[in-house]
N, C-alpha and C positions, 0 to 999 in steps of 0.2 A: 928816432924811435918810430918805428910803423906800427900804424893801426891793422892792420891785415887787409886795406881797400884797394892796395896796390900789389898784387903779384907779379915783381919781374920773372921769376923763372916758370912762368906760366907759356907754355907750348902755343906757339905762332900758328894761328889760319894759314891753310895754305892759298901761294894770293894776297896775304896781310901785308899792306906796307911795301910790295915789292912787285916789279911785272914780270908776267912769268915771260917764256919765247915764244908763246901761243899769241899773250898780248903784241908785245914787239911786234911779231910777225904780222899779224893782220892791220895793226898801227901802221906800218911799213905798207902794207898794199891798198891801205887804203890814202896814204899820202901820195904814192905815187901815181892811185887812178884819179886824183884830184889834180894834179900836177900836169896830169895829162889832158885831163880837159881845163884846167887854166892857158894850157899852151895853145889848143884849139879855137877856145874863145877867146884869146889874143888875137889870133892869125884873124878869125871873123867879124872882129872888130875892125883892124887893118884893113881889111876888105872893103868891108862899109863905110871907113872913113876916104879909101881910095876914091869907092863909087861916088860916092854924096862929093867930094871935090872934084869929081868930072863933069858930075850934073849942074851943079854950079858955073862951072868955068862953060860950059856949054850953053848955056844960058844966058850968060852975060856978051 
């Protein structure tokens, strides 16, 4: 028995509950501009762990 507080056939927000391909889409560009600079700040970590182990070994 319902009290009338719950209407299931009540018309869904657009957007409600669901991503549209606007979301996806900018989700997607924005994971892949992250991606790209996680790949970047890898390589420049690399870098600096190269340099700092020649500074080292040069020194000793």
């Amino acid at each position: 028995m319902s009290d009338g507080s719950e209407d299931d056939d009540s018309p869904r927000v657009r957007g409600e509950g669901h991503s549209t391909a606007r979301d996806v889409l900018l989700a997607g560009v924005a994971q892949a501009l992250l991606a790209g600079l996680a790949d970047e700040t890898a390589h420049w970590i690399a870098q600096f762990a190269v340099w700092l182990y020649e500074m080292l070994v040069s020194y000793l």
